[in-house]
TORDOKE-541195 format. One record per residue (C-alpha): residue number from 1; residue in three letters; x, y, z negated. Coordinates in steps of 0.05 Angstrom, whole numbers. Layout:
% TORDOKE-541195
+------+------+--------+--------+--------+
: bagu : dofi :     xx :     yy :     zz :
+------+------+--------+--------+--------+
:  NUM :  ALA :      X :      Y :      Z :
...
+------+------+--------+--------+--------+
END
This chain:
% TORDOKE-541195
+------+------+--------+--------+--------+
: bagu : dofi :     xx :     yy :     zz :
+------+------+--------+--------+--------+
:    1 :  UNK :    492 :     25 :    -13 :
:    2 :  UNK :    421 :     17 :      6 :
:    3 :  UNK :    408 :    -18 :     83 :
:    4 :  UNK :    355 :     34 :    101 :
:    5 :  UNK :    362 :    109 :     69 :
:    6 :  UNK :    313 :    163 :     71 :
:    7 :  UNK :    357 :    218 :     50 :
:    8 :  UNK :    314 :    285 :     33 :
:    9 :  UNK :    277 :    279 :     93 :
:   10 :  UNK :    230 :    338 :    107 :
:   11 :  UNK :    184 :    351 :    164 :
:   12 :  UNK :    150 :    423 :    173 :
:   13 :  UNK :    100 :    442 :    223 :
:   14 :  UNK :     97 :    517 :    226 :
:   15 :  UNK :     76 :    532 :    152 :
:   16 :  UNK :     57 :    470 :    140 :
:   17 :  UNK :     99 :    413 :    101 :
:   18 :  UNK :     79 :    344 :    124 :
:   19 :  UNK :    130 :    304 :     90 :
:   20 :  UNK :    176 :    344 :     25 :
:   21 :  UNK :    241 :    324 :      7 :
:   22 :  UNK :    233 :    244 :     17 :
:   23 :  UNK :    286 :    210 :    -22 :
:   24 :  UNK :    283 :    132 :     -5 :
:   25 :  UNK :    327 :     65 :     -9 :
:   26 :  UNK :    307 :      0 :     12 :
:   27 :  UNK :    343 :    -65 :     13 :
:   28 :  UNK :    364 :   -110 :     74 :
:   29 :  UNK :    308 :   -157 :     74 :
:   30 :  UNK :    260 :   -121 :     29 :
:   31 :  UNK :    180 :   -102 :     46 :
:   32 :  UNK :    154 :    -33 :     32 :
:   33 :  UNK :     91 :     -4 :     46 :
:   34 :  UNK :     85 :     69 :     42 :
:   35 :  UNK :     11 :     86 :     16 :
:   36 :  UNK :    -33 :    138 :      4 :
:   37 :  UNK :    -93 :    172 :     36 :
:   38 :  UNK :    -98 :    207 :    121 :
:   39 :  UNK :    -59 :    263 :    108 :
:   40 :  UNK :      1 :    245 :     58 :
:   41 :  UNK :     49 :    243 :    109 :
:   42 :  UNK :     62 :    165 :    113 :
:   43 :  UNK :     51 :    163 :    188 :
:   44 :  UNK :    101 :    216 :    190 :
:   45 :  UNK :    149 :    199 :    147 :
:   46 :  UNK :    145 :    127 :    190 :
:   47 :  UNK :    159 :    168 :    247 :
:   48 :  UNK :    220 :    205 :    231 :
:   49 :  UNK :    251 :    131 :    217 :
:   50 :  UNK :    233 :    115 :    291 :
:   51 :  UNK :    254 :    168 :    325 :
:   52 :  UNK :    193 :    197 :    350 :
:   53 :  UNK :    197 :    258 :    301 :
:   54 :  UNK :    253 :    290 :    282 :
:   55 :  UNK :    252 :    313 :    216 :
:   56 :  UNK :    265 :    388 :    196 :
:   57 :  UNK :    319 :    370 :    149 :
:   58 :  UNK :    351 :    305 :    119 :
:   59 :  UNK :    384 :    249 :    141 :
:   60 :  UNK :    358 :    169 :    169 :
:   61 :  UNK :    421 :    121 :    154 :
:   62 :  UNK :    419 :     52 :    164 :
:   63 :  UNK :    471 :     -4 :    146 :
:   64 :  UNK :    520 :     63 :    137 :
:   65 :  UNK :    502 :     92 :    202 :
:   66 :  UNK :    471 :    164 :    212 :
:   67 :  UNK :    410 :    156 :    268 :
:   68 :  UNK :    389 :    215 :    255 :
:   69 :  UNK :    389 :    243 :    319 :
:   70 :  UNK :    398 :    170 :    359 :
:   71 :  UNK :    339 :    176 :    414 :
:   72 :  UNK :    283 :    115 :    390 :
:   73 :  UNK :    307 :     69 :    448 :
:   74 :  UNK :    382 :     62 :    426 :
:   75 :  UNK :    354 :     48 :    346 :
:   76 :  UNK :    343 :    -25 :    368 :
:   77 :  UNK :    283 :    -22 :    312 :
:   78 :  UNK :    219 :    -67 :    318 :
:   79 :  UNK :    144 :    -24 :    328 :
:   80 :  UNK :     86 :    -52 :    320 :
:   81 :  UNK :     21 :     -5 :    326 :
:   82 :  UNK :    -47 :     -1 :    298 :
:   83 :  UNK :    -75 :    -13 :    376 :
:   84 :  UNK :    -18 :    -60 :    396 :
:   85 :  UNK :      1 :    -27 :    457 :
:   86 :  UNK :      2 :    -89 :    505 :
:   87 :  UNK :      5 :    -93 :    580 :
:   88 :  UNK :    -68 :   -117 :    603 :
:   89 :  UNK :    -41 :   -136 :    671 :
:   90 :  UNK :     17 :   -175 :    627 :
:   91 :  UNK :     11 :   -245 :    604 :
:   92 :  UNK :     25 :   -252 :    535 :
:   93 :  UNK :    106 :   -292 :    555 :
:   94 :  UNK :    114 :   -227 :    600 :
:   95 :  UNK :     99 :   -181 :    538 :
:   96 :  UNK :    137 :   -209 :    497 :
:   97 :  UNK :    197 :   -211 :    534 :
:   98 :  UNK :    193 :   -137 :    571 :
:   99 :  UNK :    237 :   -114 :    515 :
:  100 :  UNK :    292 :   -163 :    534 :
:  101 :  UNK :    276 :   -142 :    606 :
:  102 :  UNK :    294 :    -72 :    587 :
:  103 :  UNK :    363 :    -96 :    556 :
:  104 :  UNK :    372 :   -125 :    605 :
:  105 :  UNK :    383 :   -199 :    568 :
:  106 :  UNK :    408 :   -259 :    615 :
:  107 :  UNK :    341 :   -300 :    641 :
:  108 :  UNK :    355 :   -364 :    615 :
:  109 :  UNK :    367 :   -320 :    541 :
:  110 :  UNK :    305 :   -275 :    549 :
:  111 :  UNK :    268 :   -345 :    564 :
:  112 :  UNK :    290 :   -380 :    501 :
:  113 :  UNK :    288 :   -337 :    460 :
:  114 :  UNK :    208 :   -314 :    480 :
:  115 :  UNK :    192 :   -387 :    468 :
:  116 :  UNK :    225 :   -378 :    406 :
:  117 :  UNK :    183 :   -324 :    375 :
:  118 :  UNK :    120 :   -348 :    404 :
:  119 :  UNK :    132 :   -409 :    367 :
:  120 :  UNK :    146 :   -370 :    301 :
:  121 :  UNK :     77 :   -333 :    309 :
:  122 :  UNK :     48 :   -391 :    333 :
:  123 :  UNK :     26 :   -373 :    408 :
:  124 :  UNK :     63 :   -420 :    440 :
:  125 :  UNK :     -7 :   -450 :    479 :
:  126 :  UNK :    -24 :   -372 :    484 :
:  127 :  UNK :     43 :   -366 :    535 :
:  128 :  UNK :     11 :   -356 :    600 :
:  129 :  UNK :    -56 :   -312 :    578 :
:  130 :  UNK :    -79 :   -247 :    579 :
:  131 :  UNK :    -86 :   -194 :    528 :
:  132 :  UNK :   -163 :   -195 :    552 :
:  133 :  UNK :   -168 :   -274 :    526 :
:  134 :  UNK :   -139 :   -265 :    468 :
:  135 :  UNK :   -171 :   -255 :    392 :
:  136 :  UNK :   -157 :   -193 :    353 :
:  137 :  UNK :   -110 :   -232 :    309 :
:  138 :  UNK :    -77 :   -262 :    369 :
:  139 :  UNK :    -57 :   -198 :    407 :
:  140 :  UNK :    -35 :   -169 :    336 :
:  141 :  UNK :     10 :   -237 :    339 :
:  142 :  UNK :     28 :   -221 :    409 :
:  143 :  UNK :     58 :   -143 :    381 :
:  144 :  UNK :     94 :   -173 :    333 :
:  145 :  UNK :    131 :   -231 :    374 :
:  146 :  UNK :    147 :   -165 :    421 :
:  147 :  UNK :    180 :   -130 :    360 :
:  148 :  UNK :    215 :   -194 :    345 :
:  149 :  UNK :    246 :   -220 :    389 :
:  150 :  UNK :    289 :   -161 :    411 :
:  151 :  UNK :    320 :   -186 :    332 :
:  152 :  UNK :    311 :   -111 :    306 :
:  153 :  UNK :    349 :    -95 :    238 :
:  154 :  UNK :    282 :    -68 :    218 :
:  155 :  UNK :    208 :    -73 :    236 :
:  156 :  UNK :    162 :    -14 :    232 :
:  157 :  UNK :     79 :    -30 :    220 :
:  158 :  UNK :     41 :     27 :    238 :
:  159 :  UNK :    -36 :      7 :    202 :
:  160 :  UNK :    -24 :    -60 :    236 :
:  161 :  UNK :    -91 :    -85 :    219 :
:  162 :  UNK :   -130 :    -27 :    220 :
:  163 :  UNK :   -185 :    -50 :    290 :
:  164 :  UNK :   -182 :   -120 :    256 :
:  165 :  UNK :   -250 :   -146 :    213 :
:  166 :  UNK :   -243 :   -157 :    134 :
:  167 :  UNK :   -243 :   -236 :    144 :
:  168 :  UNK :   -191 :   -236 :    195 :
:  169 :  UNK :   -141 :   -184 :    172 :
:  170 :  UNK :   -142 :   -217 :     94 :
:  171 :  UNK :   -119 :   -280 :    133 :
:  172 :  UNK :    -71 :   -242 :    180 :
:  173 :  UNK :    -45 :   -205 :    104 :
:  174 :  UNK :    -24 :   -276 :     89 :
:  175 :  UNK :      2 :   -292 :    154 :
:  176 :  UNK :     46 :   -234 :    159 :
:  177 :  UNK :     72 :   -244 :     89 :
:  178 :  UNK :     89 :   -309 :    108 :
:  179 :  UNK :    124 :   -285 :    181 :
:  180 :  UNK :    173 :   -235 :    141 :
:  181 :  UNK :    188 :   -275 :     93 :
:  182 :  UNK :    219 :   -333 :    134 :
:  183 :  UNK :    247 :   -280 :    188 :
:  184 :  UNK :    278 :   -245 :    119 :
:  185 :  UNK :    268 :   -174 :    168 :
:  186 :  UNK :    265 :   -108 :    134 :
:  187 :  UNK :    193 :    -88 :    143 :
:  188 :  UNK :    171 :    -13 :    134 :
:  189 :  UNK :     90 :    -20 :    132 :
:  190 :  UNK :     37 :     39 :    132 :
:  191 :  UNK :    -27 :     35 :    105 :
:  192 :  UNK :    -76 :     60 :     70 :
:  193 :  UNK :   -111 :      8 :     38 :
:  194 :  UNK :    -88 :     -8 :    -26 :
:  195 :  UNK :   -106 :    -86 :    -32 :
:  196 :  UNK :    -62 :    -96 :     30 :
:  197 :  UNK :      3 :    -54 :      6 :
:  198 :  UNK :     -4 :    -98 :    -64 :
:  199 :  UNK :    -17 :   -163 :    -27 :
:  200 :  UNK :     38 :   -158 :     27 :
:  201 :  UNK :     91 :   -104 :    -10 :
:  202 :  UNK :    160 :   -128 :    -51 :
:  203 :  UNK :    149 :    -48 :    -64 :
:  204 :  UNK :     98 :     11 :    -61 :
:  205 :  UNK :    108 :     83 :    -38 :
:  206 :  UNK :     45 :    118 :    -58 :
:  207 :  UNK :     46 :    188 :    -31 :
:  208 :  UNK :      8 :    246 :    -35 :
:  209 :  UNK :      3 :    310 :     -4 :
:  210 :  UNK :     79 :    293 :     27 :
:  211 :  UNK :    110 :    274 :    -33 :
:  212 :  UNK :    121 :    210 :    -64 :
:  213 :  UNK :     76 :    205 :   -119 :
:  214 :  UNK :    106 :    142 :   -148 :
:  215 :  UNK :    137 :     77 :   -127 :
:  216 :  UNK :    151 :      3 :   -154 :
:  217 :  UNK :    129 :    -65 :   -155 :
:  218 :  UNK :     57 :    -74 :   -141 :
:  219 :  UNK :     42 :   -104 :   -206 :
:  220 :  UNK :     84 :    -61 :   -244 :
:  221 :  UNK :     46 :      4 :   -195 :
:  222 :  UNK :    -19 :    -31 :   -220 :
:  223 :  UNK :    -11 :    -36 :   -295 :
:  224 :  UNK :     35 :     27 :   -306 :
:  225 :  UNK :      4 :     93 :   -270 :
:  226 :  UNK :     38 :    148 :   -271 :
:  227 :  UNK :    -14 :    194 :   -269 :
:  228 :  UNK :    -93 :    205 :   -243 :
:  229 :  UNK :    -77 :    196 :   -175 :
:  230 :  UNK :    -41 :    140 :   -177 :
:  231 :  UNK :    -89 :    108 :   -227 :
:  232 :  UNK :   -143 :    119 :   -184 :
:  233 :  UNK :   -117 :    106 :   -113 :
:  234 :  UNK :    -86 :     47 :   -141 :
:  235 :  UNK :   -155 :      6 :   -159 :
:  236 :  UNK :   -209 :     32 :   -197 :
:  237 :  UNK :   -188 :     68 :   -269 :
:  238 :  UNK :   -230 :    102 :   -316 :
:  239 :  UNK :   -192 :    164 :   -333 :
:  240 :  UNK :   -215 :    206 :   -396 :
:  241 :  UNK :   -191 :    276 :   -403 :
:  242 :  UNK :   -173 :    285 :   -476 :
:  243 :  UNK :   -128 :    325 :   -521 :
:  244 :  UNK :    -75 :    283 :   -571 :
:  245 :  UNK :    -51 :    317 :   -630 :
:  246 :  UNK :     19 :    286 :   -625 :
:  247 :  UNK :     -3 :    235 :   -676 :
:  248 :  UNK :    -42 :    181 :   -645 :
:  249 :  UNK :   -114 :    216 :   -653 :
:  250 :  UNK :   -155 :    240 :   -589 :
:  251 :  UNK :   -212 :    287 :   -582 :
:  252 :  UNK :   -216 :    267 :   -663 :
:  253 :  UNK :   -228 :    192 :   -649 :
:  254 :  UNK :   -184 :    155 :   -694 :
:  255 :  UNK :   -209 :     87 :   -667 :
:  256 :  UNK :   -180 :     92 :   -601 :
:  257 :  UNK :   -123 :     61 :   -581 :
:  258 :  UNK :    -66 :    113 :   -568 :
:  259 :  UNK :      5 :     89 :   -545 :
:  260 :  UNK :     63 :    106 :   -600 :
:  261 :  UNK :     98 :    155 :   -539 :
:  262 :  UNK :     41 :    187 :   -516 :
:  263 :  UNK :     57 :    267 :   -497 :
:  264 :  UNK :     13 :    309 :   -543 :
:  265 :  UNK :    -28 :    358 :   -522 :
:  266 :  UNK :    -67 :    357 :   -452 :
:  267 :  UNK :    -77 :    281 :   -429 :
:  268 :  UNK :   -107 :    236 :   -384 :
:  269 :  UNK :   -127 :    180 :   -425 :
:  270 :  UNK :   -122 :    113 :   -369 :
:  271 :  UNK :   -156 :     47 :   -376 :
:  272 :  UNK :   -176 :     -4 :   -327 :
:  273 :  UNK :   -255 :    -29 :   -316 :
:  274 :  UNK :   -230 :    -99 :   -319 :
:  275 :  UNK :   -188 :    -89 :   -393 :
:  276 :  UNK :   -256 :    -62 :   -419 :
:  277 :  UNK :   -309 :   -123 :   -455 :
:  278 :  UNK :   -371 :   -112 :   -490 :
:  279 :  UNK :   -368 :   -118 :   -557 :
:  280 :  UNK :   -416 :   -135 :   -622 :
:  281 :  UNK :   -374 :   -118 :   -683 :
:  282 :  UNK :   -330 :    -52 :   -681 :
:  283 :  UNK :   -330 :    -26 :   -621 :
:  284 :  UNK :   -284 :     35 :   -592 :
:  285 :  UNK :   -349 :     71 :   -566 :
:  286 :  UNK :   -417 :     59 :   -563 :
:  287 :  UNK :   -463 :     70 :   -500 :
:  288 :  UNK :   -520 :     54 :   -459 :
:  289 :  UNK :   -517 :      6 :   -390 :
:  290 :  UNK :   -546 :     63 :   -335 :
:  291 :  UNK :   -523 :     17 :   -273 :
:  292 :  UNK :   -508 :    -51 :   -256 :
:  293 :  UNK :   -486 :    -75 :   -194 :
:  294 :  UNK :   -467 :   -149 :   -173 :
:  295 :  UNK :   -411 :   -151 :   -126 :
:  296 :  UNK :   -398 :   -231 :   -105 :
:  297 :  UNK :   -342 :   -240 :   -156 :
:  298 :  UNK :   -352 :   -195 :   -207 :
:  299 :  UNK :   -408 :   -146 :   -237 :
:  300 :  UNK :   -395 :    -70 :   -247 :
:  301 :  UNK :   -425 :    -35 :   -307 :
:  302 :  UNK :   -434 :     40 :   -314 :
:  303 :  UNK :   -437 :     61 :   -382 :
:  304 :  UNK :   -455 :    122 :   -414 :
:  305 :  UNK :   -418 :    142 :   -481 :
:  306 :  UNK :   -406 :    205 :   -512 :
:  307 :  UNK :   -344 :    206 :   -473 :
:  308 :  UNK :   -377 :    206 :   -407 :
:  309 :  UNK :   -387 :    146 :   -360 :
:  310 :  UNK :   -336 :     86 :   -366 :
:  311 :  UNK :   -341 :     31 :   -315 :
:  312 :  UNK :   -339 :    -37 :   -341 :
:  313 :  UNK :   -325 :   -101 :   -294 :
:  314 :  UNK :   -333 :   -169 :   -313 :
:  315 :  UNK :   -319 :   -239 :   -283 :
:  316 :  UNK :   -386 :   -271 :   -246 :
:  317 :  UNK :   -393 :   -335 :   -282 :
:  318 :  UNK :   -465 :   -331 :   -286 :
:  319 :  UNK :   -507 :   -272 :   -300 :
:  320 :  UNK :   -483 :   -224 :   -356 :
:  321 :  UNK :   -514 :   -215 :   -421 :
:  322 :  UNK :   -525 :   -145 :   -407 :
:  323 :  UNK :   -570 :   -103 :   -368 :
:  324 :  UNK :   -592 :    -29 :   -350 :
:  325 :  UNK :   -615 :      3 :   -405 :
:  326 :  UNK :   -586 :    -41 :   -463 :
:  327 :  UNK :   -544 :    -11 :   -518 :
:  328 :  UNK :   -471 :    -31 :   -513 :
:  329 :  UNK :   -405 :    -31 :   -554 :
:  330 :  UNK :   -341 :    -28 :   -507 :
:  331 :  UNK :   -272 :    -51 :   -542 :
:  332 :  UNK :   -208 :    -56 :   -500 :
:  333 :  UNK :   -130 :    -67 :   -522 :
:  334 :  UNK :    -80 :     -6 :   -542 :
:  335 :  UNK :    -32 :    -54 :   -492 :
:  336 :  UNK :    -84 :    -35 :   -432 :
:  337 :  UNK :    -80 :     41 :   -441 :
:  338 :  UNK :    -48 :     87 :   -407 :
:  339 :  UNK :    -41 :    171 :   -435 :
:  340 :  UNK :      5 :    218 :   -392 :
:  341 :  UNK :      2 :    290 :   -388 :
:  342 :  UNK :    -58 :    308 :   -355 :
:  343 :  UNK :    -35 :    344 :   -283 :
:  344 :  UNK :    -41 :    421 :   -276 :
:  345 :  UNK :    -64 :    439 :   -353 :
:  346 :  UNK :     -9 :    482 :   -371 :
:  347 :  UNK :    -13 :    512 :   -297 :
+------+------+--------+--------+--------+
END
């Protein structure tokens, strides 16, 4: 048995359907981030787990117990939210310990064990501050030494690093890896940025319109959509709406790559700008550069081939031997491709 169960959860607003039939197991220790765009009923879903919804069917079990319909304050699980929530007339000790306060934990305990976390999140010269004198990145420490310390089963991240800058939440990404991984706490995250659910998650829930869409190891996520949306939402994908004959030709182009167990019939043909290179001798397609854009790292092509557009990135190790307006050949591996069943065609 799973430590954490989502067990067909379901939340309906009037005739709406926020979350539908949410089926989910994670492991004592393991980090999840549910994903997807506003809307997909992450937040929600999130919610039902702390208590502050209850869903409209289903059941919340954790380590074999039904909570269910256990009030949020007798869950004994960990919150941390996108604004942090602190007391401004609170130093940063006083924070952190208010939980213990409301347990009502033994002074000389509740005093230990503060300077315990705020040495874990490193805060320790922070103590005796205010929220008001504090960094971004140092109040989002001072949340999460308030969620820890009351040593929840489980800690709930509610867009965590959504008011912080792009320089200071990649460094608080690592930092927070780092945190859960020596506390070994089951972590539920929300977000919906995709670079920080594959840099921080041992597992993805990507949902969409309240269902999950698909779920796995980032990697894994990455390099095996399931379909358009997850393709898309998932990094960038070029996704080329074709029809397979059920053996191995599409749109009559022999010459592309088509996986032996690709569904015939309507398909969404998947490959990835970065598995695409230009090539000089038999190429897949042939096209003409109509954009090129430097982005620090890397340079994005859009090419135009009698496919449509395919985007084309390529490692910055210099400037690229192509530019707007040259004639290309684009080759890329059978092993990169992706072909399911392209959503809604036999609707």
């Amino acid at each position: 048995m799973a430590f954490l169960e989502l067990r067909a959860l379901h939340k309906r607003y009037g005739d709406l359907t926020a979350v539908a039939e949410c089926d989910l197991s994670i492991e004592r220790g393991e980090f999840v981030c549910l994903l997807g765009p506003s809307g997909c009923g992450k937040t929600t879903t999130l919610q039902m787990v702390a208590g502050f919804t209850p869903p409209t069917s289903g059941r919340v079990v954790l380590d074999g117990q039904d909570i269910t319909d256990l009030q949020t304050n007798r869950r004994g699980l960990g919150i941390v939210f996108q604004s942090y929530a602190l007391f401004p007339h609170m130093t940063v000790a006083d924070n952190v310990a208010f939980g213990l306060e409301m347990r009502r934990v033994p002074a000389a305990e509740r005093r230990q064990r503060v300077a315990d976390t705020l040495e874990l999140v490193h805060l320790t010269p922070m103590a005796q501050r205010f929220p008001k004198e504090l960094s971004g990145g140092q109040r989002q420490r001072v949340a999460l030494a308030r969620a820890l310390v009351i040593q929840p089963p489980v800690l709930l991240l509610d867009e965590p690093m959504g008011a912080l800058d792009a320089k200071l939440r990649e460094e608080m990404q690592i930092e927070l890896r780092a945190l859960q991984r020596r506390v070994g706490i089951t972590t539920i995250m929300v977000t919906h940025d995709q670079a920080e659910a594959m840099t921080l998650a041992d597992r993805v829930v990507l949902m969409n319109k309240g269902r999950i869409e698909q779920m796995g190891r980032p990697f894994e996520m990455y390099e095996r959509p399931e379909g358009r949306f997850a393709s898309t939402f998932l990094g960038k994908a070029n996704v080329l709406e074709l029809q397979h004959d059920g053996r191995g030709t599409l749109d009559g182009h022999p010459q592309l790559p088509c996986p032996a167990d690709a569904p015939a019939g309507a398909v969404d043909y998947i490959v990835r700008p970065e598995k695409i290179g230009f090539a000089t001798d038999a190429p897949l397609l042939s096209g003409r550069v109509i954009a090129r854009v430097f982005l620090g790292n890397h340079w994005l092509f859009q090419v135009q081939t009698p496919l449509g557009p395919i985007h084309v990135t390529q490692a910055n190790a210099g400037l690229p031997s192509v530019d707007e307006g040259h004639a290309v050949g684009l080759t890329w591996s059978g092993a990169h491709v992706r072909v399911v069943p392209r959503a809604g065609a036999n609707a």
